[in-house]
C-alpha positions as CSV (number, residue, x, y, z in Angstrom):
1,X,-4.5,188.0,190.2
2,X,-2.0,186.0,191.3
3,X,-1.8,182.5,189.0
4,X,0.3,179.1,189.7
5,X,0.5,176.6,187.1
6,X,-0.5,173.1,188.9
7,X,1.3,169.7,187.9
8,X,-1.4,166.8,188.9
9,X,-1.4,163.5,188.7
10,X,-5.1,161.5,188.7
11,X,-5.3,158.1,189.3
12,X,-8.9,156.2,188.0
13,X,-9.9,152.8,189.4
14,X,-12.3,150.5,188.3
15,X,-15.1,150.0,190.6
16,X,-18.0,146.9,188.9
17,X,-17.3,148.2,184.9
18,X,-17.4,151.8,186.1
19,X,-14.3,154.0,186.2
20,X,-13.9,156.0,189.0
21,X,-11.5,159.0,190.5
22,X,-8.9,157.6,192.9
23,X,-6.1,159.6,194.3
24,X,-5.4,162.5,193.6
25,X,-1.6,164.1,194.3
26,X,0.2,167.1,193.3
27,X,3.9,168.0,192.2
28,X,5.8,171.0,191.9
29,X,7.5,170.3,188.2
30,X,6.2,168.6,185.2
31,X,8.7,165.9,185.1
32,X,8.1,164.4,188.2
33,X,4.2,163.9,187.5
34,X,5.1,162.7,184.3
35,X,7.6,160.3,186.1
36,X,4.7,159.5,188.7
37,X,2.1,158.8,186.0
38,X,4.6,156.8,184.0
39,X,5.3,154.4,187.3
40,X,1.3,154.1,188.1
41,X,0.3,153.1,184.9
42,X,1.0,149.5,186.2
43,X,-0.6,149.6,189.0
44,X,-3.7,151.4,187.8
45,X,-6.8,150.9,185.0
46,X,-5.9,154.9,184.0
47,X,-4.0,157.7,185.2
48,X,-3.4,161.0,183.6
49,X,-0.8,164.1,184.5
50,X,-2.3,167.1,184.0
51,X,-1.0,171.0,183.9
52,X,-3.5,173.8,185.3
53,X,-3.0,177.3,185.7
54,X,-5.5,178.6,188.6
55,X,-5.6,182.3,190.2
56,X,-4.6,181.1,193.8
57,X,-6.9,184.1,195.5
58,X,-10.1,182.8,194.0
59,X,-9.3,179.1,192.9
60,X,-10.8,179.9,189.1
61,X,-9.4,177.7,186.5
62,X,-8.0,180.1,184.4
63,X,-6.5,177.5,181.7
64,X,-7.8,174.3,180.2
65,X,-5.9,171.5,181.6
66,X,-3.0,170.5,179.5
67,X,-2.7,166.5,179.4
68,X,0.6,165.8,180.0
69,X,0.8,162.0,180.3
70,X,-1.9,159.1,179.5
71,X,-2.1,155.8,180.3
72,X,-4.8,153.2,180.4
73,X,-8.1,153.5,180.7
74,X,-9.5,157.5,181.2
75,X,-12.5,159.9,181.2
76,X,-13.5,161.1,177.9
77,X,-12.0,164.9,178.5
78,X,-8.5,163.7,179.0
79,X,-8.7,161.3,175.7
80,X,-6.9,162.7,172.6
81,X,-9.7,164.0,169.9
């Protein structure tokens, strides 16, 4: 079961009052979704960076996501509790 930990950055747009998925875009370290989230949060509603870990044979999430970065305006399972 060979697992890769994912670095992803999502962006959310606004569409009427609704908040919708926009781009989606991947990295290969931490930092530079970080950095990426960090730059779109002016130029988005919301964006979150987010760490996965998936088994790469099957595509199962084996991890919760791990917020990384928040900004803005996001859906309710990447707000703090």
């Amino acid at each position: 079961m060979p697992a890769q930990t994912l670095y992803i950055v999502q962006q959310f747009e606004k569409q009427g009052k609704r908040l919708i998925a926009g781009q989606t875009l991947q990295f290969k370290q931490a930092a530079s979704a970080i950095e990426r989230a960090n730059r779109d949060a002016s130029r988005f509603p919301g964006v979150v960076a987010v760490q996965q870990t998936v088994d790469t044979e099957t595509g199962e999430v084996l991890e919760e996501p791990t917020v990384l970065a928040r900004h803005g305006e996001v859906p309710q399972e990447f707000r703090e509790e």
